[in-house]
N, C-alpha and C positions, 0 to 999 in steps of 0.2 A: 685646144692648143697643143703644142709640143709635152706639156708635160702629159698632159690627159692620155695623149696618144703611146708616150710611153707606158702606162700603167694599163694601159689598154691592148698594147703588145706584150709585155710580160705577161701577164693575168691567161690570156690567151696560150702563150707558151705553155705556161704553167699547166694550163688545164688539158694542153694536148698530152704532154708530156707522162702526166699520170696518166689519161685514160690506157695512151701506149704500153705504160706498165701492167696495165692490169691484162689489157690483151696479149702481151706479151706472156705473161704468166696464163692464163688460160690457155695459150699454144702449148704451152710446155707442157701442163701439169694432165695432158689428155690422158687418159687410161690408156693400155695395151689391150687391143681386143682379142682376141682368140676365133674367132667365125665371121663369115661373109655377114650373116644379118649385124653385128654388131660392127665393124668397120663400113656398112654403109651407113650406118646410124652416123659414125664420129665423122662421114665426109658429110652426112649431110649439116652437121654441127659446123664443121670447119669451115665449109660455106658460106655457112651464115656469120660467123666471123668474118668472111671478107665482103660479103654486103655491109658490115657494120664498117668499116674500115670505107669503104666507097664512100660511103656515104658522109664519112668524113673529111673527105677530101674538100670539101669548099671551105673547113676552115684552117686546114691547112692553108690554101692558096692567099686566104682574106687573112693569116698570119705572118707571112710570107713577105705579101704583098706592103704589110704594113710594116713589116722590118726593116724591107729595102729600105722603105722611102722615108725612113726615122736614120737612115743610116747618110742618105743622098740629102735630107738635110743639114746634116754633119752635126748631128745630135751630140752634146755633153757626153751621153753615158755609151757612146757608139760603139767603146770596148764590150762592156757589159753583152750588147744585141745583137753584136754581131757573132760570138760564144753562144748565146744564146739559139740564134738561128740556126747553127753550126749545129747545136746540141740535139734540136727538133728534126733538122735532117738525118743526121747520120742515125739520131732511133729511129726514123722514119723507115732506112735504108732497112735498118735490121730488123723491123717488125716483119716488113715483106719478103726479107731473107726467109724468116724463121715460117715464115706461112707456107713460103714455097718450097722448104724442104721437109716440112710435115708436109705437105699435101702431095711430096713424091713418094714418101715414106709411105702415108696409107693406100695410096694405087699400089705400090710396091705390094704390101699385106691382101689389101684385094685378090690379087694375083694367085700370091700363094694360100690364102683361106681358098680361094677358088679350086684350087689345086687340088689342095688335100682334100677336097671335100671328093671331088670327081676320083680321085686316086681311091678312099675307102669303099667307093660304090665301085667302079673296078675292079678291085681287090676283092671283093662282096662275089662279084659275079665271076671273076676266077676260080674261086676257093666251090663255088657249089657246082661249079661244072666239072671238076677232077674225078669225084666219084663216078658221075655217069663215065666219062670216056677210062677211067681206070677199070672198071668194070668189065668183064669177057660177054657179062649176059647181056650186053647190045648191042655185042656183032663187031664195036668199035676196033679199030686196028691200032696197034700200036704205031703206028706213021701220026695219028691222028689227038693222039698221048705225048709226041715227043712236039709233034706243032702247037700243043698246049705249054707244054714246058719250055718252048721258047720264047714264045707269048709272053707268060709268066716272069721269064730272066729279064726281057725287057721289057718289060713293065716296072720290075724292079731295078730298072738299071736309071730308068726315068726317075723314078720315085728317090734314090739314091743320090742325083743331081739336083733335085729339091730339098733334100733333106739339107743339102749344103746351104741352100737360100733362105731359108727356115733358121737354121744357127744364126746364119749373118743376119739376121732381123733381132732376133734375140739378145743379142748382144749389142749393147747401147755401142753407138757412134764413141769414139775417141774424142770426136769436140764433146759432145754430149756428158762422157767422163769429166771431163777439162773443167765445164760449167758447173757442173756438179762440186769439184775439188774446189772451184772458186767458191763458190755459194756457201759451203760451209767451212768454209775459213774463219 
């Protein structure tokens, strides 16, 4: 009956709702990786948070499904379920917000883990090729010294526009801040 069906919609709410919390907090509280092996580690993690979220999806719909139609029989407590449905979407919306700007965020670190890594091995093979062409005993011409040293400026000119994307990672998001200021209020 109608009442069954209410407590059967609630209950369900309920249990989406926390799971959401919890996943919700597990997006958040990821660690900050520092290297490529450890940011593919957190995407392949992150992943697997959204396979578990898929897979949740059919009790969303079968929650859904059951609110409408406690709502279209013009249910007593219809204030209550429809707040309620209300409640289950919008954390819905924001579960998948928050997934999709972590998982731009770690492509994002990708990128630059990627970076820096190619950048010290560059830097690596810069630094040990100066001596030879600096050198007079092999024959090297000074034309061949300063195409090094330009080499070098921009290499550091790239590495120097990195260095900026590297900060702006660094530095938690302003919402991020914001959640943060709420949180421990």
């Amino acid at each position: 009956g109608s009442t069954a069906d209410k407590f059967r919609f609630f209950s369900m709410a309920r249990d989406l709702l926390s799971w959401m919390e919890s996943i919700i907090r597990q997006i958040e509280t990821q660690e900050r990786p520092r290297d490529v092996s450890s940011v593919e580690l957190l995407m392949k993690y992150h992943q697997g948070i959204n396979a578990e979220i898929e897979t949740r999806s059919k009790n969303f719909s079968a929650c859904l499904e059951l609110g409408e139609s406690l709502l279209q029989r013009q249910h007593q407590a219809s204030e209550e379920i429809r707040e309620k449905l209300q409640q289950v979407m919008s954390r819905r919306k924001e579960m998948n917000e928050k997934w999709e700007a972590r998982w731009e965020r770690l492509r994002m670190l990708l990128e630059v883990c990627q970076f820096s890594r190619d950048a010290s091995v560059a830097e690596a093979w810069l630094i040990a090729q100066e001596p030879y062409l600096a050198s007079g005993d092999f024959g090297h011409t000074v034309d061949s010294v300063e195409k090094l040293i330009k080499r070098h400026e921009a290499f550091e000119k790239s590495t120097a526009s990195w260095a900026e994307r590297f900060a702006a990672l660094e530095k938690p998001t302003t919402l991020e801040l914001k959640e943060r200021q709420i949180a421990e209020r």
